[in-house]
Each structure stands twice: as structure tokens, then as C-alpha cells.
N, CA, C and O of each residue as an XYZ file, in Angstrom:
332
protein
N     -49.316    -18.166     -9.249
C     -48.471    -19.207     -8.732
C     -47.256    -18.583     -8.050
O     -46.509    -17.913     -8.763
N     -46.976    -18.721     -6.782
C     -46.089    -18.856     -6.170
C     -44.437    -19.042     -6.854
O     -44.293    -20.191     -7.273
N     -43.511    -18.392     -6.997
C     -42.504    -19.065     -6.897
C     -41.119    -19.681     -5.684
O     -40.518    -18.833     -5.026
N     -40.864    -20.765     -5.574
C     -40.327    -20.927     -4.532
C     -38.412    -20.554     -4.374
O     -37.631    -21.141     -3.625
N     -38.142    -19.603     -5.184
C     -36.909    -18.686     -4.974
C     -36.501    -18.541     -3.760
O     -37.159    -17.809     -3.021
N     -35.454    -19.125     -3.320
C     -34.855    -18.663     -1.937
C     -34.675    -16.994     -1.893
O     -35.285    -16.077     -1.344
N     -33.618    -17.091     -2.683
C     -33.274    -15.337     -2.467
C     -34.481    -14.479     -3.054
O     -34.046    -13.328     -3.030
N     -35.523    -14.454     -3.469
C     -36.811    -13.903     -3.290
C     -37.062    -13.511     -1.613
O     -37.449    -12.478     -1.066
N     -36.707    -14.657     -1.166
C     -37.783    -15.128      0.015
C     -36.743    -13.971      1.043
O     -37.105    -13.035      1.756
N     -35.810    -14.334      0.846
C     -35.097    -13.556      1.765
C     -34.883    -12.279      1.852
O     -34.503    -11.692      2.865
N     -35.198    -11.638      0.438
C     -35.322     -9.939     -0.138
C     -36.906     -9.718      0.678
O     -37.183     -8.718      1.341
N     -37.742    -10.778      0.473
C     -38.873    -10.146      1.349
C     -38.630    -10.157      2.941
O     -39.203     -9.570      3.859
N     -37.728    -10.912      2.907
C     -37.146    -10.841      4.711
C     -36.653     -9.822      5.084
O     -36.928     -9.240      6.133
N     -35.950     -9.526      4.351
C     -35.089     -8.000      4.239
C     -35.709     -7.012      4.850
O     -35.568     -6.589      5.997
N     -36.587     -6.587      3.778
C     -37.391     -5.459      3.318
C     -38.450     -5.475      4.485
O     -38.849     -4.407      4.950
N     -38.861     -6.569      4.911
C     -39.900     -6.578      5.984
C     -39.479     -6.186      7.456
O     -40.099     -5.533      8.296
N     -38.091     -6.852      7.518
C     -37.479     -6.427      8.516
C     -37.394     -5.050      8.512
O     -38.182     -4.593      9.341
N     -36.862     -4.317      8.015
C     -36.285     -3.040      7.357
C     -37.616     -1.870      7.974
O     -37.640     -1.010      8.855
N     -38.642     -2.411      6.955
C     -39.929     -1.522      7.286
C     -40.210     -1.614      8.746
O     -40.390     -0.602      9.423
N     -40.258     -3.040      9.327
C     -40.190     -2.921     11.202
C     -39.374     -1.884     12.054
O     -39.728     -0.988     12.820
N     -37.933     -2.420     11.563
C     -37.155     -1.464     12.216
C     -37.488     -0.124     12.103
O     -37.739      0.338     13.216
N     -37.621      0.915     10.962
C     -38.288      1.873     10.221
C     -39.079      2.299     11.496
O     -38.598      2.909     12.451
N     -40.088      1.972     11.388
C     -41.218      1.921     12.340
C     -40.715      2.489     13.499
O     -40.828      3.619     13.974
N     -39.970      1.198     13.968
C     -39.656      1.062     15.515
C     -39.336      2.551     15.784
O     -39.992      3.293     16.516
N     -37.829      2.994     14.827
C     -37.183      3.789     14.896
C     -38.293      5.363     14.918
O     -38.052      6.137     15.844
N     -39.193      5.682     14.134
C     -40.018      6.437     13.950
C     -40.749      6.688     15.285
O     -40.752      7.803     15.807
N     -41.471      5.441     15.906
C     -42.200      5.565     17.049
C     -40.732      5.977     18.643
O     -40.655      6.772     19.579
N     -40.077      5.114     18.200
C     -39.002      5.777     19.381
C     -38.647      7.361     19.153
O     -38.975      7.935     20.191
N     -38.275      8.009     18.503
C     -37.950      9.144     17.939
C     -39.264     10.265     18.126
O     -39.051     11.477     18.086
N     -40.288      9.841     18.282
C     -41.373     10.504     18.258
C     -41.524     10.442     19.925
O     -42.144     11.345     20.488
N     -41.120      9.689     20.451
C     -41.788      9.375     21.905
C     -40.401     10.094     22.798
O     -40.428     10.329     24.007
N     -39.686     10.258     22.242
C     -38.107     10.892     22.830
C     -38.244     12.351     22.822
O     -37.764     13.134     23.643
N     -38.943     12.614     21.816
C     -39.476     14.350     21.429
C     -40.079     14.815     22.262
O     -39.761     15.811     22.911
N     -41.597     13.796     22.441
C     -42.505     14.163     23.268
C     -42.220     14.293     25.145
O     -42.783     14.888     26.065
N     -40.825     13.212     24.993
C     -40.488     13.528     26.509
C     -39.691     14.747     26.642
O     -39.783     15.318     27.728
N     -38.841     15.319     25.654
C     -38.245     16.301     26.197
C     -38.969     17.501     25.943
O     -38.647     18.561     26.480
N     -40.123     17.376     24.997
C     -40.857     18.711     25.630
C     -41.825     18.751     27.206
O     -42.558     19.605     27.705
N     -41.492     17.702     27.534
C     -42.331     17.409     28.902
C     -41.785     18.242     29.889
O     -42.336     19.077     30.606
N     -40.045     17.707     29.775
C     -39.767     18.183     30.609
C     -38.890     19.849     30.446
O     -38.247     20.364     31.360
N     -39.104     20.511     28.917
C     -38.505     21.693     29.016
C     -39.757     22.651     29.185
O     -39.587     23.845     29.429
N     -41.386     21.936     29.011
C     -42.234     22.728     29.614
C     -42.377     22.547     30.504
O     -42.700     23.563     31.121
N     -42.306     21.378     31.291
C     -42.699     21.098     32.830
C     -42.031     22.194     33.945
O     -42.387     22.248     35.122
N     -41.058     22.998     33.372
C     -40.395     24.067     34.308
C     -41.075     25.364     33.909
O     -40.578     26.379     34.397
N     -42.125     25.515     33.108
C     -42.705     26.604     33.261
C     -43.999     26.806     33.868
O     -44.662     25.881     34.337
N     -44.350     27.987     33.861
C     -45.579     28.586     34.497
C     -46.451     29.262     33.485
O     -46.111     30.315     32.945
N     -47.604     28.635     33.228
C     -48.405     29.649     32.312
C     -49.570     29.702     32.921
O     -49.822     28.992     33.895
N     -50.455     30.602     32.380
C     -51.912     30.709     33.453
C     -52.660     30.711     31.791
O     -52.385     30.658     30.592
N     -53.902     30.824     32.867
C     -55.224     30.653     31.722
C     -55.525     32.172     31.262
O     -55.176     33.161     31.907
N     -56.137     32.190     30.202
C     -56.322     33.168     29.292
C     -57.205     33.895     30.854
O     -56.826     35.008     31.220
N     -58.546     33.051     31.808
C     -59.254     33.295     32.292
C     -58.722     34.354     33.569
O     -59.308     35.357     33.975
N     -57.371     33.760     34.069
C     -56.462     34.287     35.164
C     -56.158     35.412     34.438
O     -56.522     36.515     34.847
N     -55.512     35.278     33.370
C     -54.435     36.984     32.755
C     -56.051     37.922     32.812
O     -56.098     39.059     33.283
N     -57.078     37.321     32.343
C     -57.734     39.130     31.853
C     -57.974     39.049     33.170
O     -57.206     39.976     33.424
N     -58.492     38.653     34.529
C     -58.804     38.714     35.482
C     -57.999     39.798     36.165
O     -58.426     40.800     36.738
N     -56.499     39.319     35.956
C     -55.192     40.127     36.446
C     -55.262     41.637     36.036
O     -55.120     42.697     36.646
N     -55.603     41.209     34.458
C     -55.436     42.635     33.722
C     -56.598     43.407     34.398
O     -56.180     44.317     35.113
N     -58.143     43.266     34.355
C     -59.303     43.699     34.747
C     -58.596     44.316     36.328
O     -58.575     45.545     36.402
N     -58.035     43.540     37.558
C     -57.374     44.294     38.900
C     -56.339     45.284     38.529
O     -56.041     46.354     39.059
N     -55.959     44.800     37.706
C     -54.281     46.227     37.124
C     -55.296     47.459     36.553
O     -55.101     48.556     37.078
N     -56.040     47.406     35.837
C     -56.875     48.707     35.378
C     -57.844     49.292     36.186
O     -58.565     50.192     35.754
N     -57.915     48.914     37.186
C     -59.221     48.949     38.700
C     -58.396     49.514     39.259
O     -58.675     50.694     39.467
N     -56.992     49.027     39.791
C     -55.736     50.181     40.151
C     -55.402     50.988     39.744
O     -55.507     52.031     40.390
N     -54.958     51.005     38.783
C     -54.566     51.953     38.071
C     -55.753     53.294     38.190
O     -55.425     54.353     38.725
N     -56.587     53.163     37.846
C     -57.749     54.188     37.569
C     -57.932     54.848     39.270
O     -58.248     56.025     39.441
N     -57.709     54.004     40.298
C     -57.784     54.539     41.579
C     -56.514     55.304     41.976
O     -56.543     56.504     42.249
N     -55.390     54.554     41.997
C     -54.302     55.619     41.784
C     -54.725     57.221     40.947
O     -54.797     58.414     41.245
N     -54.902     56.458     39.912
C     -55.189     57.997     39.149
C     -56.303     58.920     40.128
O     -56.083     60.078     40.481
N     -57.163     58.369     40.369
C     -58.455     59.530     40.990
C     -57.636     59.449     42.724
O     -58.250     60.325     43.333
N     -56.887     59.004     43.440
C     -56.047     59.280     44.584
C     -55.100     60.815     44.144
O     -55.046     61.962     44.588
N     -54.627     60.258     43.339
C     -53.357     61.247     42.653
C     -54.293     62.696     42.558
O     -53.785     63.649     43.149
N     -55.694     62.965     41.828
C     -55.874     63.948     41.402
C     -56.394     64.409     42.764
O     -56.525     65.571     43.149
N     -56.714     63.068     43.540
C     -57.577     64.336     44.712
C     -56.100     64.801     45.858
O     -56.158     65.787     46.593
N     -55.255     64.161     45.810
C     -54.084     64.868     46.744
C     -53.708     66.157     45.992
O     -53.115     66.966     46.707
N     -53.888     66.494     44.872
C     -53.227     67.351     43.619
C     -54.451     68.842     44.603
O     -54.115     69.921     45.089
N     -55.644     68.259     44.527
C     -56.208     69.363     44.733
C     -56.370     69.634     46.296
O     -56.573     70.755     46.761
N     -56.261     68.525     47.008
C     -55.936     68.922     48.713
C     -54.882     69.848     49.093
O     -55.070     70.731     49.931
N     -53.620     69.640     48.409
C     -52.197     70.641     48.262
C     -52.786     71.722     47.722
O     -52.117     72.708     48.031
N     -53.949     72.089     46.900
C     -53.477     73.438     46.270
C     -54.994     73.772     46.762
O     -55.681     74.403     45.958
N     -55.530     73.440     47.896
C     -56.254     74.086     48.968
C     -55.196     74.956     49.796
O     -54.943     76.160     49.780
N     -54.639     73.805     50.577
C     -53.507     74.366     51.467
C     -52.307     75.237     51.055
O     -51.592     75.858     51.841
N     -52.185     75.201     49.755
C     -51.652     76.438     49.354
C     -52.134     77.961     49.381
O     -51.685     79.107     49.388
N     -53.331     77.248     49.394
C     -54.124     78.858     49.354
C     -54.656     79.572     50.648
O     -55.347     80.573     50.839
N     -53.955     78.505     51.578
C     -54.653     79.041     53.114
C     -53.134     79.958     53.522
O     -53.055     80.582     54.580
């Protein structure tokens, strides 16, 4: 059975309100977060895992040619040293 208590009625008014606001406040707060990481990542630059080894794979393809450039000028000079 029901009782018909005003100030019952109004503690559940309260409290119901309360938990809304709650809410509200939770979902605003969450959605305020999500915008400012929008925009403190939106100013960066990242690449795909697929781009970096790609990059890395051309940096070690250089590198290794430099190196075999380097050794063959090393031994062109110490021809012409010997002439």
C-alpha cells in the first residue's frame, strides 16, 4: 500500500531530480573532455605503423648505399695514391 505523505513525495522529487542533474552533469563533462582532446590532437601529425617501417626500410637502403659509396671512394683515393 501506497502511502500518500506529501514530504515523501517530494524527497522522491528531490532525489530524482538530483540523479537527472547527476547524469546531465556526467554526460556534459564527458563530452567537454572528448572535445578538447579533439582539438589538442587535431594539431598533430602521426603516421601509420605501415608509413614509419616503410620510412625506416628507405633510411636503411640509404644508409647501406652511402656506406658501400663511402668504401668505394675510400679505395678509388688510395688507387690514386699509388699512381
Amino acid at each position: 500500500m501506497q502511502s500518500q505523505n506529501p514530504l515523501l513525495a517530494d524527497l522522491v522529487k528531490i532525489a530524482n531530480s538530483a540523479a537527472g542533474t547527476m547524469a546531465g552533469m556526467t554526460r556534459e563533462a564527458r563530452e567537454g573532455a572528448r572535445e578538447r582532446m579533439r582539438e589538442v590532437m587535431g594539431g598533430t601529425d602521426f603516421v601509420s605503423r605501415e608509413e614509419f617501417e616503410t620510412v625506416k626500410a628507405m633510411a636503411q637502403k640509404a644508409r647501406a648505399q652511402a656506406d658501400a659509396l663511402e668504401a668505394k671512394v675510400a679505395e678509388l683515393e688510395a688507387k690514386l695514391a699509388q699512381k
